[in-house]
N, C-alpha and C positions, 0 to 999 in steps of 0.2 A: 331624663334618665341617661346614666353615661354608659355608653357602650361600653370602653375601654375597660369600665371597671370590672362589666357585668362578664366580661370574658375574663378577667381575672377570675373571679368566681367560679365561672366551668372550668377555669383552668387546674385549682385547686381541690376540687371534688375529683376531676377523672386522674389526678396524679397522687391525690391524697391515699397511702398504703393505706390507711382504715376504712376509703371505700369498697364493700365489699360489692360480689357480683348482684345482680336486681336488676328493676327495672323501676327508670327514673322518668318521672314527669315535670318537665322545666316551664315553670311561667317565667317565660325571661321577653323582652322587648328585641333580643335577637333574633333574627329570620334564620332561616334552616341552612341559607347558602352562608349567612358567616359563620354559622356553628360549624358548617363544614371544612369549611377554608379553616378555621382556628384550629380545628382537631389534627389536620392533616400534616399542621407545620410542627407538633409537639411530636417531640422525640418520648421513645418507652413503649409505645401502643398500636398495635394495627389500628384500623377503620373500617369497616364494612357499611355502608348506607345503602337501607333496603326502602320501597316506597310503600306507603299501605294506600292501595286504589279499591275503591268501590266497585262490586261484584253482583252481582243477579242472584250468582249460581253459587259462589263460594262464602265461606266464611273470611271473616278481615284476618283472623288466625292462619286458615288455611292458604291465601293471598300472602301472608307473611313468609311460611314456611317454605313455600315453593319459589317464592323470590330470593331468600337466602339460600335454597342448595343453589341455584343456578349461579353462585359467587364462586363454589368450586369448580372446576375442572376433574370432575371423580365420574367413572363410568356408573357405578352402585350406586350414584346418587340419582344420574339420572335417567336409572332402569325404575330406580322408586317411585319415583316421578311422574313414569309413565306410567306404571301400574296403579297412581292413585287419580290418574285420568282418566281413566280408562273405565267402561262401563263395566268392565265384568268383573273389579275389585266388590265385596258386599262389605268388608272391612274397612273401610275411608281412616278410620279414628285411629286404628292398629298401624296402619302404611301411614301415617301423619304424624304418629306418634314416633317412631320408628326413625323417621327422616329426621327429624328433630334430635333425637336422642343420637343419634351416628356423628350428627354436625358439630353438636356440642363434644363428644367423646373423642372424637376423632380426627376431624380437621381445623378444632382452633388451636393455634400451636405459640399464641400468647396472648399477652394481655391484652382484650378486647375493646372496642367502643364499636359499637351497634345503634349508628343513627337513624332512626326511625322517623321519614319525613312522607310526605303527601297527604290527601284530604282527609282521612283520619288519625286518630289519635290511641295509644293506651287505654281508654276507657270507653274504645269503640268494641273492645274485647270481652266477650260473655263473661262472666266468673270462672266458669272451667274451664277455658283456654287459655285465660291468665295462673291459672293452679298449672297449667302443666309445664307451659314459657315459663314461669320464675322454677318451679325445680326439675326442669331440665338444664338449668345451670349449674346443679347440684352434680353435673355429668361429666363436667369439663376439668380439666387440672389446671385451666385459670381463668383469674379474674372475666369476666364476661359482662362489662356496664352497658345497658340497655336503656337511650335516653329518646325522650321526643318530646316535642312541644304539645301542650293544647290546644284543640283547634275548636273548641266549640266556645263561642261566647259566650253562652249563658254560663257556663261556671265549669268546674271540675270536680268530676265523679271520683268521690272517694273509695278507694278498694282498698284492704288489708294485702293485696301484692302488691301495689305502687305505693314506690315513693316519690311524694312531692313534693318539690323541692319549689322554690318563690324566690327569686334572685332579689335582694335587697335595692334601695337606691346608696349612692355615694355620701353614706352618710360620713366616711373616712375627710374625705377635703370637704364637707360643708357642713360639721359642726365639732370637729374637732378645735379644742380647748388647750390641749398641753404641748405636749414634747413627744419627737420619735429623735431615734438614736439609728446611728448607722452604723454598722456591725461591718469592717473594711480593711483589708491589709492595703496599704501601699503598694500601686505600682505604675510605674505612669505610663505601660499597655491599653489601662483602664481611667486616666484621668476623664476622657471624655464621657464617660458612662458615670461616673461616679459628680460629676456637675452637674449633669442630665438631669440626676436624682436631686441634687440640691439646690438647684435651678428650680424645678417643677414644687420643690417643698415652699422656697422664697418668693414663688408666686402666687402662690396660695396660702401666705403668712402664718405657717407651718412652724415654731419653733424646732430646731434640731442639734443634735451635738455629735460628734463624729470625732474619732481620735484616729486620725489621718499616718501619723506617725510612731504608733504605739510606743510614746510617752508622757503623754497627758496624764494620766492617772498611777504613772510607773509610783511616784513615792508614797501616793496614799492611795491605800486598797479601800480604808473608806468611803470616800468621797467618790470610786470610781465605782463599787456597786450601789452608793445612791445614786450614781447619777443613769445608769442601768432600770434600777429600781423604779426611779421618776419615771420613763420614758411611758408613754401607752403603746405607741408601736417600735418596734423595734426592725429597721431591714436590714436583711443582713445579705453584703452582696461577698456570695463567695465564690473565687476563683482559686486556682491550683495553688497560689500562693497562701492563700487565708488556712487552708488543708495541714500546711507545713509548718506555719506559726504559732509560736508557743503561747505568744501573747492574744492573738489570736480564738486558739484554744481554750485559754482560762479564759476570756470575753463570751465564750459558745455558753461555758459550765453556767458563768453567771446570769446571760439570759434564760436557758434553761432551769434555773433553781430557784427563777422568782414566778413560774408559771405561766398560765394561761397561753400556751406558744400557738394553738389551734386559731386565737383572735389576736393573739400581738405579734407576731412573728409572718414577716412580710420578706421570706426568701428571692434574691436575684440569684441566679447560676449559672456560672459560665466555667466546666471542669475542664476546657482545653482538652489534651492530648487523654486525661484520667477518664476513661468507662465509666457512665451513671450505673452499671449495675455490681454485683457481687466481684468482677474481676477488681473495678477500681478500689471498691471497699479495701480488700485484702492488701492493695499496694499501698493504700494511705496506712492500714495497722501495721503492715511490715514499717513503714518507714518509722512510726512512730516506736517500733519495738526494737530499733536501730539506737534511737536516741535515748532510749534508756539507758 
């Protein structure tokens, strides 16, 4: 099983915009410390890792809760705290509920990843403590991805609150048959990253085609969305330059207009000085409504 791949895979799920908030169960051959290390170095998302430990006296729900307030620094969180310690609460469910509901409302302040590691698992959780975990996400104004591994060998318990998710093997370099294309502006900042890539396809006997120079296909528009068209995957490694390229541009339109971008489309990103969020967006369409 290839590692490298399978961290592609998490890495596409917790950045993919159509993951929505949930709670995710990964049968992956990754251990909890590279999930962690992987997540930490991507840019866009906090991290919180909470441990789920075996209790006598607690619930692995209640165990959850009380290890995630103790990530903030909030007095209110941890008067709740005390008070659902404490013998003379008769309400446990209400002060549980409660703490829960305040964390998700109140102190996640973006887009979440909540790694859920130690001897249990998501499906170590009753029904009704997974009804209340998955819609108290429904509390927060973002994304909140709640992932952990399986820990039980005999199999994995299906619940209508998780999703489970089964990371693939490499079937991309070991039974690939055709052609990928590589989506690229010229710059030679980036020669060495852009050989890296073509290096890594030529050793795995990879056919590929690459217009290095955006004029390979300049006289026929033909020939240049067949050759588009042909490809199965397509990466496209974009930096500040490829943003500003007209040719560039019309290359995006055409991968886009033949499909399936979810399984062909194999994004590298390196936006330099440009903001991955809403700021950069608006300076790429200004510049583009310049050049009109």
């Amino acid at each position: 099983m290839n590692k490298e791949y399978q961290l592609g895979q998490l890495r596409r799920i917790i950045e993919d915009p159509d993951t929505s908030s949930g709670l995710y169960l990964i049968d992956t051959v990754l251990d909890d410390n590279e999930i962690e290390k992987y997540i930490k170095d991507l840019d866009g998302c906090a991290y919180l890792k909470i441990s789920l430990l075996p209790s006598k006296d607690s619930s692995v729900f209640e165990m959850f809760v009380i290890g995630l307030s103790y990530k903030f620094d909030n007095q209110s969180l941890v008067e709740m705290v005390k008070l659902l310690l404490s013998d003379a609460t008769q309400k446990r469910d209400n002060v549980l509920l409660t703490i829960l509901l305040d964390i998700m409302r109140n102190h996640i302040e973006r887009r979440t990843i909540l790694h859920l590691e130690g001897e249990k698992d998501l499906s170590s959780f009753i029904y009704e403590d997974l009804c209340k975990l998955k819609t108290s996400l429904d509390y927060s104004s973002h994304p909140i991805i709640i992932i952990n591994k399986p820990k039980h060998a005999i199999g994995i318990k299906k619940d209508p609150n998780i999703n489970i998710i089964t990371f693939q093997e490499n079937n991309f370099m070991e039974k690939r048959t055709e052609k990928v294309h590589i989506s690229y502006k010229h710059d030679t900042a980036y020669k060495a990253d852009i050989l890296a890539i073509k290096t890594g396809l030529q050793e795995n006997n990879i056919p590929y085609s690459i217009d290095e120079y955006d004029i390979l296909y300049r006289d026929n528009i033909d020939d240049y969305e067949k050759e588009i068209g042909s490809s199965d995957i397509v990466i496209m490694f974009v930096i500040p330059n490829y943003l500003t390229s007209l040719e560039c541009m019309f290359e995006m339109t055409q991968i886009f207009k033949n499909g399936n971008i979810k399984t062909r489309l194999f994004p590298v990103v390196d936006m330099g000085e440009i903001k991955r969020n809403g700021d950069g967006l608006i300076k790429i369409k200004d510049y583009w409504s310049k050049e009109k």
